[in-house]
C-alpha positions in Angstrom: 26.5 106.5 -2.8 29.7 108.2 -2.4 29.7 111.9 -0.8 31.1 114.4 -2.2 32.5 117.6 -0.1 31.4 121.0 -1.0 33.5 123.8 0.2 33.0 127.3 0.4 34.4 129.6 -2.3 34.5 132.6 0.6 34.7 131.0 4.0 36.0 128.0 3.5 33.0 126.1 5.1 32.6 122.2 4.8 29.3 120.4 4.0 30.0 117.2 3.1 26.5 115.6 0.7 25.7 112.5 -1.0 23.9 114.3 -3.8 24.0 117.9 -5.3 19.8 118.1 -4.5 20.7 117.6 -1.3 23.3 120.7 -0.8 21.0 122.8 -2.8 18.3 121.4 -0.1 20.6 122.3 2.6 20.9 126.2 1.2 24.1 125.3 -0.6 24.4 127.5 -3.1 26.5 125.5 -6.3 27.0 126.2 -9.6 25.4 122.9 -12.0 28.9 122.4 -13.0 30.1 122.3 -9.6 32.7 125.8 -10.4 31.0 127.7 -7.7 29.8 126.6 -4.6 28.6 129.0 -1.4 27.7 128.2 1.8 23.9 129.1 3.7 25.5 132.2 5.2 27.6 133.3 2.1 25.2 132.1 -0.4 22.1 134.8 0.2 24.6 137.9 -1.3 25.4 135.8 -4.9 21.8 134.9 -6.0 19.6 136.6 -8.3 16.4 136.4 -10.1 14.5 133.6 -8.9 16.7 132.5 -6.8 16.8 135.5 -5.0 13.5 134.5 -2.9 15.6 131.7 -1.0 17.4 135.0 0.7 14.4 135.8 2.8 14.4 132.2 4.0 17.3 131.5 5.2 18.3 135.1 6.8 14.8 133.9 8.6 16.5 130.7 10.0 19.4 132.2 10.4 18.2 135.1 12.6 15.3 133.7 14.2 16.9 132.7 17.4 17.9 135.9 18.2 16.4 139.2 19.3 16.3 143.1 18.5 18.7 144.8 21.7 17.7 148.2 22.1 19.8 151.2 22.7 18.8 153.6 25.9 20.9 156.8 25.0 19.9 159.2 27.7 
């Protein structure tokens, strides 16, 4: 199977994938014709409607690693 490179319209990230189900699997974000395509970390502020759900998932992975600092103003 040949792989095909996806590139982000804003960032100009790389993913390269053999298939489009598995960029869309990845969090890619691409257009069925292949016009648009958006990166996981670009991708969340371009989807609606039912799609729109996948933005709580991935801001999930994306942010689970890391913790609330707090602020001592005094």
């Amino acid at each position: 199977m040949i792989a095909k490179t996806y590139i982000c319209d804003d960032c100009g990230a790389r993913g390269t994938f053999t298939s489009y189900l598995k960029a869309r699997a990845a969090h890619w974000a691409v257009a069925k014709d292949y016009a648009k395509c958006y990166c996981p970390v670009c991708a969340p502020k371009y989807r609606r409607g039912k799609a729109a759900e996948k933005n709580v998932e991935v801001v999930t992975q994306l942010y689970a690693g890391f913790k609330q600092l707090s602020i001592n103003l005094k």
